[in-house]
N, C-alpha and C positions, 0 to 999 in steps of 0.2 A: 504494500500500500504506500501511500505518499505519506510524507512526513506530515505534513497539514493535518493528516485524519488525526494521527495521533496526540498531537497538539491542541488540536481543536478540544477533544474527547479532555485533555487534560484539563484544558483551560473552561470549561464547561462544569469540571468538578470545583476547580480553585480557578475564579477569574482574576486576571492580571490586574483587573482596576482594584484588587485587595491586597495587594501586594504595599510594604513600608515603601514612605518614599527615598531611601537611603539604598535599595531592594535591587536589582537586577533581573528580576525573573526571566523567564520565560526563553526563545529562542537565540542563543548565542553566537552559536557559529554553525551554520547550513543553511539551504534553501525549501521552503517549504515544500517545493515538488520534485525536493529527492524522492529518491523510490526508497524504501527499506523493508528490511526482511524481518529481524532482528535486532535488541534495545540490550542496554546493560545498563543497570540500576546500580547508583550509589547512593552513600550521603553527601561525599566529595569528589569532585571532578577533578585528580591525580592524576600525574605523568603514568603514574603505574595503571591507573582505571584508563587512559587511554589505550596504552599498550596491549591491557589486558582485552578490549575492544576490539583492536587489529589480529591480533591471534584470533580470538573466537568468531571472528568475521560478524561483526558490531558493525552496522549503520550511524549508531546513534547512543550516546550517552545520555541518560536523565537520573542528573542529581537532585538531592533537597539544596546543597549551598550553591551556589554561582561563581564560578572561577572569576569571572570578571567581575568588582563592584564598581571600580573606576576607569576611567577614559585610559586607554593604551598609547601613547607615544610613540613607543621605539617597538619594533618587532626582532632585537638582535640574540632574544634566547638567552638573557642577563638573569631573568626572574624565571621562577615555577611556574608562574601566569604566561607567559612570555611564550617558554615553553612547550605548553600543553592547547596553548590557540595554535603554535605553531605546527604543531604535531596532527594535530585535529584536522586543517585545512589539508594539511600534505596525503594526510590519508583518506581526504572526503567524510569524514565520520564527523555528522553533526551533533552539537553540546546544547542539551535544553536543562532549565535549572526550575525549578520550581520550589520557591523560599517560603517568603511570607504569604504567602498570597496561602500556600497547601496549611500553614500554623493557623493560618485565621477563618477556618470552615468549620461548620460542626463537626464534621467526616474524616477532620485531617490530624494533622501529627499529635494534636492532644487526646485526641477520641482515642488514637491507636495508644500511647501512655496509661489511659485509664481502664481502657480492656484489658491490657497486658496486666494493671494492677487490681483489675476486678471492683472498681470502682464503678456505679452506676448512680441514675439520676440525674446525669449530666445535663450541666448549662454553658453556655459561655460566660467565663468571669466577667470582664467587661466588655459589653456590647458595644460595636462602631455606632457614632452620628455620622449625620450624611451622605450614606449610602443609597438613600430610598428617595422615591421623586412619586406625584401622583398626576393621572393623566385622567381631563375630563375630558369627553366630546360626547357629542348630538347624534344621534342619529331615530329613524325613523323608527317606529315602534316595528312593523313586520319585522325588521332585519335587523332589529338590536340580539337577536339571540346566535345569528354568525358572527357579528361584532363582536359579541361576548366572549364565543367561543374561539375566535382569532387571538383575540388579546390574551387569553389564558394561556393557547400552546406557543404564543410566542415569552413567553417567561413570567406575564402581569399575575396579581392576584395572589402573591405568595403571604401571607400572615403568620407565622414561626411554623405549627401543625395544622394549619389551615391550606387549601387553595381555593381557585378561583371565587376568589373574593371581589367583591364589586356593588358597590350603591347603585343603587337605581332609583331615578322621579320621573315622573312622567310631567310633559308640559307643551307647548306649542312654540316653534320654532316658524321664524318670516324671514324671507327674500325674495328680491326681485331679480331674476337673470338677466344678464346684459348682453348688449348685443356679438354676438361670436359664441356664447356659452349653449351649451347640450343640454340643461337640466331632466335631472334623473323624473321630477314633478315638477310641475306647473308650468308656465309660457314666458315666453321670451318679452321681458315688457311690461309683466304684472307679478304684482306683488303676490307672495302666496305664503299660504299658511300651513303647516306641516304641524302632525302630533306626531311628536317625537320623546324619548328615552333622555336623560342625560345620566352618561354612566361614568362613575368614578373608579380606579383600581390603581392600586399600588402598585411599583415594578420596580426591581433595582435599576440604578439609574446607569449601570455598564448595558443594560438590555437597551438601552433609551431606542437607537436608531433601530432594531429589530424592532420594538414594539411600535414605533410610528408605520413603519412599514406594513405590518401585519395589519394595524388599521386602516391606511389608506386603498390595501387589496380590497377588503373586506367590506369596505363603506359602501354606498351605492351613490353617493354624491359624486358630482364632477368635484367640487371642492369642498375638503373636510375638514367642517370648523373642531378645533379642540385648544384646550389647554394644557401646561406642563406649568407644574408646583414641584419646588424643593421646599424637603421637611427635614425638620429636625429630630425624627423618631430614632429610636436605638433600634437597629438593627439586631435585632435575637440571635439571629444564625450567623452572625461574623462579626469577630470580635478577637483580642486575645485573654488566653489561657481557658484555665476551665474551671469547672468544682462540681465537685460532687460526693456520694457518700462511699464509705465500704459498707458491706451485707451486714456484718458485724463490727464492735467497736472492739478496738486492739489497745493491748500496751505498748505504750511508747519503743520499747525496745526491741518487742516481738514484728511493729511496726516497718519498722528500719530494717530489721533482719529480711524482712520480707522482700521489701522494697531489693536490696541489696542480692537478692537471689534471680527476681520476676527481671529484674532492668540487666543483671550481668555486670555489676559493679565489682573493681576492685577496691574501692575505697568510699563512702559517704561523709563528708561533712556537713555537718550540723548545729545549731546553736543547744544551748542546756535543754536538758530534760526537764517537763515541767511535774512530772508526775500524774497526770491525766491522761486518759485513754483517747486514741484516736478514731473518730469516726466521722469528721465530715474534711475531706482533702483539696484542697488545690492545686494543680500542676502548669506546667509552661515549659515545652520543648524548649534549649537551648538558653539563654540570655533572659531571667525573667525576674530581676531584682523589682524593675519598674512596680510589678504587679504585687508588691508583699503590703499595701496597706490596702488593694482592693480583697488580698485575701483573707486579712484580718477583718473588712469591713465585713464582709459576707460571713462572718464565724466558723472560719475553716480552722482547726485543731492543728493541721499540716499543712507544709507549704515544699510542693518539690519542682526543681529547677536548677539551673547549672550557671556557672561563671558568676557567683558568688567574691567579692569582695573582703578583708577583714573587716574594716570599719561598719560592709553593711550588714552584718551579722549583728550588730549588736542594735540596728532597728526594729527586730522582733520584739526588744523590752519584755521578754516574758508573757505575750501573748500569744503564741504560735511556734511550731518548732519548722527551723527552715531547715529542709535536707537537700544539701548541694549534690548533684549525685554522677557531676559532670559532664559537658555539652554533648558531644559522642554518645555517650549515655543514655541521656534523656531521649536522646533522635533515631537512634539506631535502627529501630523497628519503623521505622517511616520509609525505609526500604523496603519492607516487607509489605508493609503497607499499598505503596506504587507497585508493587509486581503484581497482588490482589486486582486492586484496580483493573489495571491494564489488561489480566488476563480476564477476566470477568465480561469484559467488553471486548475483547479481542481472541476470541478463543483459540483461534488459529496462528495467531503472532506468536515467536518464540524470544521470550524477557527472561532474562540469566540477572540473577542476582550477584552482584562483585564476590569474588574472593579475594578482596585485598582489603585490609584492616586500613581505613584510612587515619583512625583518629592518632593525629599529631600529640597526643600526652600519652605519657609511659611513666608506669608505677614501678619505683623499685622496691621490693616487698621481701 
């Protein structure tokens, strides 16, 4: 298949417009209408994950991190980055990266952290603002329920466990067609009166041009009046980090032991034990200090996450116990994750999981 299919498919799950702005996502190095056979999933896009590409007869690399975050200059093979663009091109083997955008879905690297720890009930910790936009337009009452139905399969209508969602009023709509114009009712010249629908539905606002589109198929007007509203709602389903409960509540120690088995740790750090059992948790694939007073606000008992600081260990103040449990770590399974994915929708594609250990920290034990 073409590489587009796959992309698309990915970016359908985790869209690019959720992606941090600091972020790099998405297609790196290839052309969408490469042909490919076969993908190789990491968490880091490595000299050795390239190589390991070209032996296995790899198309295509899809990582969680992004080899490239910054503008490239020089192409002389001075840096690891340098390098492995370099390499990539010379072999035709395109680099697709999928970061923040796969952290910030219900579906993505924290859901897989929480199965893995048997944690259910899940929400997103803190939900994105401005994400979501609301579209109103007119239409005739016979053909409000294509309309409807248009707007829904093109993405409208989502409310966290809800779909096609949509207000409706009914009311009478006036115009006069002018001269050159087709009108679907009434005459060229006079005023006319139409009972018409006005229907309201939400849509993320990356679907924008899809959803205008799917209405203008769908309208029966020569010209289709409507509106577009930016809202200020929290977005439910995309946000960072997570929380939710264990089945049963643990001792703190039994806790960590767990953790430290289920994630494949060789080491945990963490601030003091409070003596309280654990049973409502927080998590955050990779870098999630940002999130330790939303975890405290929402009365999470635990808080796990990686690249941990000294200094910011000591902003739990004995509310929360933060287990560091290392970036690598925390993500690992977000390989496992994308291979899921990809085969699930791709039955026939063949996705080889890395055999190369990327994570750049080593414990000497």
């Amino acid at each position: 298949m073409k590489l587009s299919q796959l992309t698309s498919y990915l970016e359908s799950l985790a869209p690019l417009a959720y992606q941090e702005d600091y972020d790099n996502s998405g297609l790196i190095v290839g052309h969408p209408d490469q042909e490919i056979n076969q993908a190789l999933v990491s968490l880091d896009c490595t000299e050795a994950v390239v190589d390991e590409a070209i032996a296995t007869g790899c198309q295509v690399v899809i990582s969680h991190h992004p080899i490239v975050f910054k503008g490239l200059k020089k192409f002389n093979g001075k840096t690891y980055v340098e390098r492995v663009v370099e390499k990539a091109i010379r072999h035709n083997i395109a680099l697709y990266a999928i970061h923040t955008n796969l952290d910030s879905v219900m579906d993505g690297v924290n859901a897989k952290i929480c199965d893995t720890l048997g944690i259910t009930n899940t929400r997103i910790l803190t939900p994105r603002h401005g994400l979501l936009k609301k579209l109103v337009t007119f239409v005739p009452v016979e053909q409000a329920e294509q309309v409807r139905k248009a707007l829904f399969h093109a993405g409208a209508g989502h409310i966290g466990n809800y779909s096609e969602v949509s207000f409706n009023a009914g009311g009478t709509g006036t115009f006069k067609a002018g001269e050159g114009s087709n009108p679907y009712v009434g005459e060229v010249g006079m005023r006319h009166s139409e009972a018409e629908v006005r229907i309201e539905s939400i849509y993320p606002a990356n679907l924008e041009s899809k959803i205008i589109m799917a209405l203008v198929l769908a309208h029966p007007y020569e010209e289709v009046a409507y509106d577009l509203y930016s809202l200020t709602n929290q977005n439910q389903q995309v946000g960072s980090g997570m929380i939710g409960e264990l089945e049963e509540a643990m001792d703190e120690a039994d806790f960590l032991a767990g953790i430290k088995a289920s994630m494949v740790c060789k080491v945990i750090r963490h601030t003091a034990l409070l003596g309280r059992r654990i049973k409502k948790v927080a998590v955050c694939g990779g870098s999630g200090s940002f999130l330790l007073k939303h975890a405290i606000a929402a009365g999470a008992d635990a808080f796990i996450t990686a690249d941990y600081k000294y200094h910011e260990f000591f902003d739990a103040e004995g509310k929360i116990v933060i287990a560091d449990i290392g970036h690598f770590e925390s993500e690992q399974f977000t390989q496992q994750l994308l291979c899921e994915l990809i085969q699930k929708k791709f039955s026939n594609f063949a996705i080889r999981l890395t055999k190369v250990n990327t994570n750049p920290v080593k414990y000497f034990i």
